[in-house]
Biotite code that builds the C-alpha atoms (Angstrom):
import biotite.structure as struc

atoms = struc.array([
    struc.Atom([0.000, 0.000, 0.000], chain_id="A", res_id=1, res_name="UNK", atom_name="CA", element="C"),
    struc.Atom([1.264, 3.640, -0.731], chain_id="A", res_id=2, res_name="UNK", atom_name="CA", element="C"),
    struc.Atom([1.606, 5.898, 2.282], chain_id="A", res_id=3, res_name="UNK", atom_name="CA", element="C"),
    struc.Atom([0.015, 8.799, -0.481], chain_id="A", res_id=4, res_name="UNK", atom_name="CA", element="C"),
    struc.Atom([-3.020, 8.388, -2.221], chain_id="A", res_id=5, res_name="UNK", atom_name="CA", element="C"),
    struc.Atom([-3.943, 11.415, -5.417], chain_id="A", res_id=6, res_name="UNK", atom_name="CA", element="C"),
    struc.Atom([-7.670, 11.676, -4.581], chain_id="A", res_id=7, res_name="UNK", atom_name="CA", element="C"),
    struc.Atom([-10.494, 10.808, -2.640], chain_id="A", res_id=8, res_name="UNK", atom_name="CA", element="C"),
    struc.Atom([-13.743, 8.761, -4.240], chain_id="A", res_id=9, res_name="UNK", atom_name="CA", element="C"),
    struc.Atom([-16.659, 9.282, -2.052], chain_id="A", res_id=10, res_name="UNK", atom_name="CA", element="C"),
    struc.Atom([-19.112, 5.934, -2.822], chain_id="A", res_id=11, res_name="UNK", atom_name="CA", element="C"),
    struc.Atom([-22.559, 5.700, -1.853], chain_id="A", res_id=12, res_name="UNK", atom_name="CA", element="C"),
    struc.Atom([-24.087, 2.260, -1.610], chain_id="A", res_id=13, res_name="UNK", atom_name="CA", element="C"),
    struc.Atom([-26.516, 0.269, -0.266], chain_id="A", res_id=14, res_name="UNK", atom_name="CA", element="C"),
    struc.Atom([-26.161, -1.568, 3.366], chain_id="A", res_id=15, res_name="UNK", atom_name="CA", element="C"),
    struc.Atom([-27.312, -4.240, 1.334], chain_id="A", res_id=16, res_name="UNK", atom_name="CA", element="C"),
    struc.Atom([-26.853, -6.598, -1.696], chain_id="A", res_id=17, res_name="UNK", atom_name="CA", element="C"),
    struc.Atom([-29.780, -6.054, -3.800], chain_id="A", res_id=18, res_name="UNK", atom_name="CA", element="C"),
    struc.Atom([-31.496, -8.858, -5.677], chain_id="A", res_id=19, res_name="UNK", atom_name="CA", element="C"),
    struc.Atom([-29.006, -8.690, -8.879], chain_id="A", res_id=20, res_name="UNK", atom_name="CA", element="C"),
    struc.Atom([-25.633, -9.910, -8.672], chain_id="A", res_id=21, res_name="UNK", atom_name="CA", element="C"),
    struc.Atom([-24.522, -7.382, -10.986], chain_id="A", res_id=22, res_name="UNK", atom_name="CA", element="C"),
    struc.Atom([-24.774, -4.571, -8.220], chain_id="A", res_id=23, res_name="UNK", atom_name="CA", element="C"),
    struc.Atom([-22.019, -7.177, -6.112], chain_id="A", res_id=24, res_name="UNK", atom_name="CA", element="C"),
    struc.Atom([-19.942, -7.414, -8.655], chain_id="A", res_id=25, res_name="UNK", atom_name="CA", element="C"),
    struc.Atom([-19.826, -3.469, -9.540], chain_id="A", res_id=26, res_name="UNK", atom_name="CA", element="C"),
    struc.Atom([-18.995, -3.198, -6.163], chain_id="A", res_id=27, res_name="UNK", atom_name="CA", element="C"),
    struc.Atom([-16.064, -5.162, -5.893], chain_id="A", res_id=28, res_name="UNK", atom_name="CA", element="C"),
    struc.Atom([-14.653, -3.801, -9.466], chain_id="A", res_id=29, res_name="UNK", atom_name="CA", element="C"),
    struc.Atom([-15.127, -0.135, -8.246], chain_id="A", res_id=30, res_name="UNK", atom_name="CA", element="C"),
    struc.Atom([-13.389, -1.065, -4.457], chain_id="A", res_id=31, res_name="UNK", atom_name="CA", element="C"),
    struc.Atom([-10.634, -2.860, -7.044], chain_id="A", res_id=32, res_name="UNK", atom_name="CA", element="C"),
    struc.Atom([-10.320, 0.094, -9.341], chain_id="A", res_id=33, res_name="UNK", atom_name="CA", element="C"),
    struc.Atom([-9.716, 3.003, -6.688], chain_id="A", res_id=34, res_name="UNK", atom_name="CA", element="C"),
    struc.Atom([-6.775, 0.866, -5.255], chain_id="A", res_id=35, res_name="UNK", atom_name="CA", element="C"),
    struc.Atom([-5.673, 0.488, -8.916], chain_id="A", res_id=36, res_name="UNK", atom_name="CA", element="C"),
    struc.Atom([-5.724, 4.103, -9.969], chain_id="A", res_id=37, res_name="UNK", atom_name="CA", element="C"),
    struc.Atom([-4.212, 5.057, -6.743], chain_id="A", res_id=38, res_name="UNK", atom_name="CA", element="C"),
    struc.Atom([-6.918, 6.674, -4.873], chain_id="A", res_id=39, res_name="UNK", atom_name="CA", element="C"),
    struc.Atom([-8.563, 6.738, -1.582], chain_id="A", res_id=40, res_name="UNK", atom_name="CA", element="C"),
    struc.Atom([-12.324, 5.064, -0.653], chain_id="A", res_id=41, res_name="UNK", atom_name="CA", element="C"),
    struc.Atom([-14.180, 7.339, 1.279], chain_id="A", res_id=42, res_name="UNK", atom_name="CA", element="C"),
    struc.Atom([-17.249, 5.551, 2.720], chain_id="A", res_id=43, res_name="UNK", atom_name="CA", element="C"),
    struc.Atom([-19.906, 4.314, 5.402], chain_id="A", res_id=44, res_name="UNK", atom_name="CA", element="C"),
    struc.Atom([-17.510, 2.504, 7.120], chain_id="A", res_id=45, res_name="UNK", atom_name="CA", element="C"),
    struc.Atom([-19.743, -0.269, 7.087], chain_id="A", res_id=46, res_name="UNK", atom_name="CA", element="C"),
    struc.Atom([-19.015, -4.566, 6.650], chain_id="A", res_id=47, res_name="UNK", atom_name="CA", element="C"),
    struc.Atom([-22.299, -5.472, 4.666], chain_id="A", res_id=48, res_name="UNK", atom_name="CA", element="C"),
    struc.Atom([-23.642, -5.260, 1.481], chain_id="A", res_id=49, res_name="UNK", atom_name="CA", element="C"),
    struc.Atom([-22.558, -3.031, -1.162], chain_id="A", res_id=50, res_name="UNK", atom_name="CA", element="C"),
    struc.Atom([-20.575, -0.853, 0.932], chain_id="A", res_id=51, res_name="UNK", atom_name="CA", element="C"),
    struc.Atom([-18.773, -4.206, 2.654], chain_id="A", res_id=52, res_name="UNK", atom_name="CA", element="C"),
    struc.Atom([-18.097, -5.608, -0.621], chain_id="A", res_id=53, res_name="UNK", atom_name="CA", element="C"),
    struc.Atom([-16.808, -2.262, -2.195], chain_id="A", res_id=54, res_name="UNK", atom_name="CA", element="C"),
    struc.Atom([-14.625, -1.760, 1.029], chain_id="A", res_id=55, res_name="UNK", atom_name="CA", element="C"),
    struc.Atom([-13.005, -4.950, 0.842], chain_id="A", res_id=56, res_name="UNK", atom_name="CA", element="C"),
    struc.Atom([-11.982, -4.860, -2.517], chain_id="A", res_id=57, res_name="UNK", atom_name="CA", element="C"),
    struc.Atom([-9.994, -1.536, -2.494], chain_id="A", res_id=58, res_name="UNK", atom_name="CA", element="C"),
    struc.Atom([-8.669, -2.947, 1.008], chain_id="A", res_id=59, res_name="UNK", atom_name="CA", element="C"),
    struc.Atom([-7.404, -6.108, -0.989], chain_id="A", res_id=60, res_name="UNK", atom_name="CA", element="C"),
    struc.Atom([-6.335, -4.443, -4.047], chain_id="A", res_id=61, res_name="UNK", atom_name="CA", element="C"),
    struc.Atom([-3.993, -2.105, -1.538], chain_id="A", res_id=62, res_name="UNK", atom_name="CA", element="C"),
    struc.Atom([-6.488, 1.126, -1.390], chain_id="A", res_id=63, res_name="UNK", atom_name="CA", element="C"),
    struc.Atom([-6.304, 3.648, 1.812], chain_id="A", res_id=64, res_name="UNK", atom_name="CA", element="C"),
    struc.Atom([-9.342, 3.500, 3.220], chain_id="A", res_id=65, res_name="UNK", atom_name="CA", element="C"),
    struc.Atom([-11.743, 5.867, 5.079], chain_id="A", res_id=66, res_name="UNK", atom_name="CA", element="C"),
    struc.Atom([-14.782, 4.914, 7.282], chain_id="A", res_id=67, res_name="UNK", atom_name="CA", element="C"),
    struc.Atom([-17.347, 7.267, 8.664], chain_id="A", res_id=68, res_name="UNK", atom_name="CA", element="C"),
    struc.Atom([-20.379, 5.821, 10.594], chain_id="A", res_id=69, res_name="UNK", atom_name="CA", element="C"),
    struc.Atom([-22.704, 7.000, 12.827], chain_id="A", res_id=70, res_name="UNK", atom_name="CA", element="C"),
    struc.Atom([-22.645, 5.551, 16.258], chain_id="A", res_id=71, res_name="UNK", atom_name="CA", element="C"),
    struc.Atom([-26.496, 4.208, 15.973], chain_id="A", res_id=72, res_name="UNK", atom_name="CA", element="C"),
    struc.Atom([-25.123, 2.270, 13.171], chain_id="A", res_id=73, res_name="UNK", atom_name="CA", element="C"),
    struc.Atom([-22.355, 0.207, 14.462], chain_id="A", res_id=74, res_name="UNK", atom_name="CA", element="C"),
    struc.Atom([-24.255, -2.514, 15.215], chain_id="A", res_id=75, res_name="UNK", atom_name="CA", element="C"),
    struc.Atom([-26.686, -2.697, 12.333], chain_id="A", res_id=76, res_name="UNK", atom_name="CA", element="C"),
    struc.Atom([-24.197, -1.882, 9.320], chain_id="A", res_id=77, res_name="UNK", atom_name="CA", element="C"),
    struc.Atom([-21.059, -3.878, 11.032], chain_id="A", res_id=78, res_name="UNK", atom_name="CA", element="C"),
    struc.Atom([-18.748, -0.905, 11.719], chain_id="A", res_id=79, res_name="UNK", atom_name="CA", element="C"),
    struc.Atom([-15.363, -2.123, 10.225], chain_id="A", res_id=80, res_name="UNK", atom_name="CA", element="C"),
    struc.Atom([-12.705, -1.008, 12.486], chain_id="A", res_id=81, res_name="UNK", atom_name="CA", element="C"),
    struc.Atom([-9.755, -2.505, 10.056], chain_id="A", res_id=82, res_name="UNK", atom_name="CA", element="C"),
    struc.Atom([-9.906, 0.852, 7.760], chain_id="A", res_id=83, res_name="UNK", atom_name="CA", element="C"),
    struc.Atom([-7.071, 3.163, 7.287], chain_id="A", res_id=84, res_name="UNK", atom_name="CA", element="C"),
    struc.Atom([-9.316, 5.650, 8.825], chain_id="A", res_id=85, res_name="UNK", atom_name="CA", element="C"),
    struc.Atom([-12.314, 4.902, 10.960], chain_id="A", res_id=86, res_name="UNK", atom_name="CA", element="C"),
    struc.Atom([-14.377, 7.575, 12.181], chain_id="A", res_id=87, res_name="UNK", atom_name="CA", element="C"),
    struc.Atom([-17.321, 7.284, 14.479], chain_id="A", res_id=88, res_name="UNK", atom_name="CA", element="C"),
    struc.Atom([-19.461, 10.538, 14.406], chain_id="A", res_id=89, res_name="UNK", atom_name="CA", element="C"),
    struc.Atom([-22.967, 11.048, 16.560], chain_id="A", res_id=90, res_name="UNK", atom_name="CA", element="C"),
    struc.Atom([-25.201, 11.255, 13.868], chain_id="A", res_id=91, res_name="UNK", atom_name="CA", element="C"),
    struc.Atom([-25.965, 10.890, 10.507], chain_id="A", res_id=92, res_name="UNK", atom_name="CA", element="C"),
    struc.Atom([-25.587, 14.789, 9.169], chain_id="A", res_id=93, res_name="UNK", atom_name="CA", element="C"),
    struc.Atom([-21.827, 14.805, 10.790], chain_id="A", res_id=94, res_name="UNK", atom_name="CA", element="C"),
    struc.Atom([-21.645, 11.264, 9.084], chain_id="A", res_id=95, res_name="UNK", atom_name="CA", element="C"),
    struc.Atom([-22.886, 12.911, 5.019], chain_id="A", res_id=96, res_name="UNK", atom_name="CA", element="C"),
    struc.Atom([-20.637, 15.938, 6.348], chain_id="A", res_id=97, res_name="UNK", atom_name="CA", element="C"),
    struc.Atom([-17.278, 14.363, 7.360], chain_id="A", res_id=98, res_name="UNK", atom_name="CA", element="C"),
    struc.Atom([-17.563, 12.112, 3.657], chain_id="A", res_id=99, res_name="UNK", atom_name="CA", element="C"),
    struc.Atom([-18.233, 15.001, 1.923], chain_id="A", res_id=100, res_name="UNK", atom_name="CA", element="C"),
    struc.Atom([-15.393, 17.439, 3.069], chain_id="A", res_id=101, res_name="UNK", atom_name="CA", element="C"),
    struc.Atom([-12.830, 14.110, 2.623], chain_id="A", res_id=102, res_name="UNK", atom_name="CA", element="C"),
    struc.Atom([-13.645, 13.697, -0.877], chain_id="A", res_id=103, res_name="UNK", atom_name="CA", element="C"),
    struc.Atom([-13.211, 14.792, -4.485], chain_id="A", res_id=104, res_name="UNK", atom_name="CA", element="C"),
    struc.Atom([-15.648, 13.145, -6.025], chain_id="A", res_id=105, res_name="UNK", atom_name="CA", element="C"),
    struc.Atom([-18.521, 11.017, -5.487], chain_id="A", res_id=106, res_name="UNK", atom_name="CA", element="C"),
    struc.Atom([-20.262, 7.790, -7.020], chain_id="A", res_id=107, res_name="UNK", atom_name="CA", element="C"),
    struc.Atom([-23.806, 6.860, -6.019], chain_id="A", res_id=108, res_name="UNK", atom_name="CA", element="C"),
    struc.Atom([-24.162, 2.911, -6.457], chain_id="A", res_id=109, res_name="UNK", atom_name="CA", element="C"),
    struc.Atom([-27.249, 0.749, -6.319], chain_id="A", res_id=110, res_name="UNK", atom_name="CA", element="C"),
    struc.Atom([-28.873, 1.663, -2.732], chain_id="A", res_id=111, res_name="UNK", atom_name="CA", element="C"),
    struc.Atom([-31.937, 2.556, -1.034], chain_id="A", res_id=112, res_name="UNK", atom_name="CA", element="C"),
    struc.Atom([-33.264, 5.612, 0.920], chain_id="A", res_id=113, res_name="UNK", atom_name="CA", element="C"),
    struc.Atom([-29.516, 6.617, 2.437], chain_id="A", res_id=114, res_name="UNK", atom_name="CA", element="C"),
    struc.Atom([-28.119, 6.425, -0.941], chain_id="A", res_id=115, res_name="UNK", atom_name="CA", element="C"),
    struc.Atom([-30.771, 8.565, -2.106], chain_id="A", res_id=116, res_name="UNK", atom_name="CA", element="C"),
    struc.Atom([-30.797, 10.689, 0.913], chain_id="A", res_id=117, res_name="UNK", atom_name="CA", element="C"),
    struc.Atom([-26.618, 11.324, 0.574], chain_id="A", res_id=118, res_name="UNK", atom_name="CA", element="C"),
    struc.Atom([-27.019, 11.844, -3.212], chain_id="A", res_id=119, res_name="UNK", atom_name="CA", element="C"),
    struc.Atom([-29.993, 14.541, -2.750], chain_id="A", res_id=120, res_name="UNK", atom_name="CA", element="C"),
    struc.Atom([-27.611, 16.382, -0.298], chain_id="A", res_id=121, res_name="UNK", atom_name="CA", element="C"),
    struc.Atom([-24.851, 16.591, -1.952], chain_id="A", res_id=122, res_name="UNK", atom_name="CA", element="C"),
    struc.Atom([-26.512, 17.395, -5.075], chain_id="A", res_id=123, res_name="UNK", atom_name="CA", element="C"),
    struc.Atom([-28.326, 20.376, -3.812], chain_id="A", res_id=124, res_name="UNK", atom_name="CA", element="C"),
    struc.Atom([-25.283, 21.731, -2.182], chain_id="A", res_id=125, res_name="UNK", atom_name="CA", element="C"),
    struc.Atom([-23.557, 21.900, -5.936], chain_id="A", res_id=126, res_name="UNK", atom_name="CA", element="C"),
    struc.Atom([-27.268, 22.854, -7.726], chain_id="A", res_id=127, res_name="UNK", atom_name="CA", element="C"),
    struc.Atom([-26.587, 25.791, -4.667], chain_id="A", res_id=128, res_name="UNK", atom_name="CA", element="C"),
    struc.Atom([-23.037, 26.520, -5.603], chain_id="A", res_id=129, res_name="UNK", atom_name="CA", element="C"),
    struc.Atom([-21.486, 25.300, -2.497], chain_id="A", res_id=130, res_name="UNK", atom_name="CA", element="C"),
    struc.Atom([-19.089, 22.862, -4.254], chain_id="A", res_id=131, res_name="UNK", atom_name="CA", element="C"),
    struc.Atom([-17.900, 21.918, -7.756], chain_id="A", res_id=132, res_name="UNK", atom_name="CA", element="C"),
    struc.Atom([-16.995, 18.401, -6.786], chain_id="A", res_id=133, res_name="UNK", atom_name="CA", element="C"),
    struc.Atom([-18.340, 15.679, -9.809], chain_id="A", res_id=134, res_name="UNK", atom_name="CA", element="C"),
    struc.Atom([-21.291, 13.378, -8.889], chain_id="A", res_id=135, res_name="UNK", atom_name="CA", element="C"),
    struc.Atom([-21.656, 10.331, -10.528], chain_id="A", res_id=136, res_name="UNK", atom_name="CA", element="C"),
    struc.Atom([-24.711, 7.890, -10.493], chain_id="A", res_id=137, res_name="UNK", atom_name="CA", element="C"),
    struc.Atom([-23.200, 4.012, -11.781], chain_id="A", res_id=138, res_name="UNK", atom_name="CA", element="C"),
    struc.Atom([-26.163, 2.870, -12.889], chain_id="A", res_id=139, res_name="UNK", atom_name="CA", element="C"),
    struc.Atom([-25.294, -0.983, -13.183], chain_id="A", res_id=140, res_name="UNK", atom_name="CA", element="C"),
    struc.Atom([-28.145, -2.609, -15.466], chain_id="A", res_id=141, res_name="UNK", atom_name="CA", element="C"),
    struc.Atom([-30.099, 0.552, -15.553], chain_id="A", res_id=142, res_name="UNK", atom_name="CA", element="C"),
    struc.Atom([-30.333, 0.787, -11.817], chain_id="A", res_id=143, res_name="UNK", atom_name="CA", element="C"),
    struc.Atom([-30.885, 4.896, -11.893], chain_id="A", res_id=144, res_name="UNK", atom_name="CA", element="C"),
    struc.Atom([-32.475, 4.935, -14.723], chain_id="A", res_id=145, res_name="UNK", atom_name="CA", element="C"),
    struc.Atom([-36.138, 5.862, -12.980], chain_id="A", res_id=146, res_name="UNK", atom_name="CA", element="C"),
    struc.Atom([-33.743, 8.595, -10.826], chain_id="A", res_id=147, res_name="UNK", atom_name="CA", element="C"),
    struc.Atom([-32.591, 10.305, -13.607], chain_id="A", res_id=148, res_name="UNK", atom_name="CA", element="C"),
    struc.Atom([-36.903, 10.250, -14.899], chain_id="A", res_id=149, res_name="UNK", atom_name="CA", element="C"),
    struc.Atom([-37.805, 11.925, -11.731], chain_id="A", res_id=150, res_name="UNK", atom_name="CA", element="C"),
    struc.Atom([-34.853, 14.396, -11.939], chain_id="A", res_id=151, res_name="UNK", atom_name="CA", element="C"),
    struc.Atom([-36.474, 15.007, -15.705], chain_id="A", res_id=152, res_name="UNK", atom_name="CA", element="C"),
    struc.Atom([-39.917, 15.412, -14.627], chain_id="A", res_id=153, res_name="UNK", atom_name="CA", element="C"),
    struc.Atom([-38.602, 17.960, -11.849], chain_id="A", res_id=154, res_name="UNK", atom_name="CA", element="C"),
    struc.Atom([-36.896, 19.985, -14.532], chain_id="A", res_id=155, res_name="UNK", atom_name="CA", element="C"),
    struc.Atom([-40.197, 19.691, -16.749], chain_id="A", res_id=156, res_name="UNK", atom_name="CA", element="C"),
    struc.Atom([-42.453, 20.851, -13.862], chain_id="A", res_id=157, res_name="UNK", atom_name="CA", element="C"),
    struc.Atom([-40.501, 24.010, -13.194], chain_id="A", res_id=158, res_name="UNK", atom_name="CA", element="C"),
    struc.Atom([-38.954, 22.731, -9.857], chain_id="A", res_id=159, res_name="UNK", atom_name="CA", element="C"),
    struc.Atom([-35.565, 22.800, -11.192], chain_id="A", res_id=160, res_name="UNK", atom_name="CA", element="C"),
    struc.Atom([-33.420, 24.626, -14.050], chain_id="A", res_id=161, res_name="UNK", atom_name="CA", element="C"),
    struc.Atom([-32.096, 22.350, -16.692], chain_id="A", res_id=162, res_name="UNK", atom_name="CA", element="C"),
    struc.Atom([-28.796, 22.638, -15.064], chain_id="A", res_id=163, res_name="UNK", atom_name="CA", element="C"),
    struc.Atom([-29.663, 20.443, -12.358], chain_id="A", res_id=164, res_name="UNK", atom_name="CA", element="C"),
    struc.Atom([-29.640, 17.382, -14.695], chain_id="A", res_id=165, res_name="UNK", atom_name="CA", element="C"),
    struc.Atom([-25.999, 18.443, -15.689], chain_id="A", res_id=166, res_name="UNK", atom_name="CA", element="C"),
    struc.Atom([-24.478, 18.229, -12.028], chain_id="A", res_id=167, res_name="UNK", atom_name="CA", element="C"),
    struc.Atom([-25.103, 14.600, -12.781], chain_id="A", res_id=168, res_name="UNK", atom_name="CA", element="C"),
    struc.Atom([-23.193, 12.314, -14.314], chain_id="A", res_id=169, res_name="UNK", atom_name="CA", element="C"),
    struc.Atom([-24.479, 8.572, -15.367], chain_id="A", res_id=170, res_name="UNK", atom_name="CA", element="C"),
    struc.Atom([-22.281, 6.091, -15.904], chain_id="A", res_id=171, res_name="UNK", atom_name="CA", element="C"),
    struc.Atom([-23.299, 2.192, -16.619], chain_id="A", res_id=172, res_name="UNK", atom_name="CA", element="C"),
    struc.Atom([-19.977, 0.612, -16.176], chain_id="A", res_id=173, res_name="UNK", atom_name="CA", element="C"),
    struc.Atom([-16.881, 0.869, -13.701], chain_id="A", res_id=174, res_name="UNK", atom_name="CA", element="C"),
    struc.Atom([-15.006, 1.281, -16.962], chain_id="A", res_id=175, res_name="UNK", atom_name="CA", element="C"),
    struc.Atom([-16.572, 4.001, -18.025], chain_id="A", res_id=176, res_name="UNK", atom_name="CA", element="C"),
    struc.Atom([-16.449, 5.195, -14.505], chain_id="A", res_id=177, res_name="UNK", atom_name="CA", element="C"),
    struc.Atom([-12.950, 5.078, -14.461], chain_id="A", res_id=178, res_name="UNK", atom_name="CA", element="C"),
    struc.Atom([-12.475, 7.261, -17.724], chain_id="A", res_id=179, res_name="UNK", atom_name="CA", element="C"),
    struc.Atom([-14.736, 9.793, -16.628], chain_id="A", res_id=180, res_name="UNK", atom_name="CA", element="C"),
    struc.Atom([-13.110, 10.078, -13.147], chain_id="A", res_id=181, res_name="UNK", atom_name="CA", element="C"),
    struc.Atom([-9.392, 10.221, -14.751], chain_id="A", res_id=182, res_name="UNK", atom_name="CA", element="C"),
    struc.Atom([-10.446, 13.288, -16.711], chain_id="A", res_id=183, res_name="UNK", atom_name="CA", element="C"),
    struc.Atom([-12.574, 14.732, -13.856], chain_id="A", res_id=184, res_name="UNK", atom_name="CA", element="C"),
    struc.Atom([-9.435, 14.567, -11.651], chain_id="A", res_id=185, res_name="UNK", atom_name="CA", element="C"),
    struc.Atom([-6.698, 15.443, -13.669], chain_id="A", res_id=186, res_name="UNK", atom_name="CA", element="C"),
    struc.Atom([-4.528, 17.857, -11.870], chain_id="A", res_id=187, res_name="UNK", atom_name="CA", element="C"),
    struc.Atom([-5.881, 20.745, -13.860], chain_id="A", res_id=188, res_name="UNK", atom_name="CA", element="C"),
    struc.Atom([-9.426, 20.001, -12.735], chain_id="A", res_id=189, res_name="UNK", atom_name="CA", element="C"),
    struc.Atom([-9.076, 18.786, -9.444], chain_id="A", res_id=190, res_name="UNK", atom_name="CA", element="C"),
    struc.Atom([-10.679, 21.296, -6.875], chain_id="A", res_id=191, res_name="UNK", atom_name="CA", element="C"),
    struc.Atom([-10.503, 21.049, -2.948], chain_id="A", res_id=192, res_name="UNK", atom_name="CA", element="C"),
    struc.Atom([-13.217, 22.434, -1.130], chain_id="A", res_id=193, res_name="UNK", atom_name="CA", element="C"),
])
């Protein structure tokens, strides 16, 4: 493991598998690929589902690693205390906070209402101006695909400006992930807030 890493990739995943495999196996190749391109896993800190799967896999593959979890959810989500980093915080806003402000980006995988929650923060803060940081939805097998609808039908009802839709990036495979984080955090681009 390097003692330096040249980024930090916030994920956002589900607690949980999910019924498809596919989501799994995204998770693993995205936990693989941040150890490969050399940068850090910011994350929920906890040992289950996606977020277990994706946290293992950068672990394995050599990534620095960095946990945040709320103390309510030690128990529940299986705190792993192995992380480079492991940070227990009293609730959930310090949790979405302390990710945040330790990351350059962030990817939304398959999850439920946290995922959703987490992504709806952080993209309000950047539809506000408060960060430039690049979101990116991996929509394994179409996964966000009804997401990215409702985001639509908020911009068609006058609840949003187009913009909004453009804070968001989809990908459909960690591949394609990859490419589009590379150019996102080239060292021209890369912005610390």
């Amino acid at each position: 493991m390097t003692s330096t890493f040249s980024a930090s990739i916030c994920v956002y995943c589900g607690s949980r598998n999910g019924v498809n495999p596919a989501y799994t196996e995204a998770a693993k190749q995205t936990g693989k690929m941040i150890a490969e391109e050399n940068w850090r896993l910011v994350y929920g800190a906890g040992d289950i589902g996606l977020m277990g799967a994706v946290a293992n896999a950068a672990q394995s593959a050599g990534a620095q690693t960095f946990g945040v979890i709320p103390t309510h959810l030690m128990k529940h989500e299986v705190g792993k205390r192995d992380l480079t980093n492991f940070i227990i915080t009293e609730n959930m806003h310090e949790r979405k906070k302390v990710m945040y402000m330790n990351a350059d980006a962030v990817v939304v995988m398959p999850g439920g209402a946290g995922s959703m929650d987490e992504f709806f923060e952080v993209l309000t803060w950047r539809q506000l101006g408060l960060h430039s940081k690049p979101i990116y939805l991996l929509s394994v097998d179409g996964y966000w695909a009804p997401l990215m609808a409702l985001i639509d039908h908020i911009i068609d009802q006058g609840f949003a400006d187009a913009s909004l839709r453009d804070f968001v990036h989809v990908v459909e495979t960690v591949a394609a992930l990859r490419s589009a984080l590379r150019d996102d955090l080239s060292s021209e681009k890369l912005t610390t807030e």
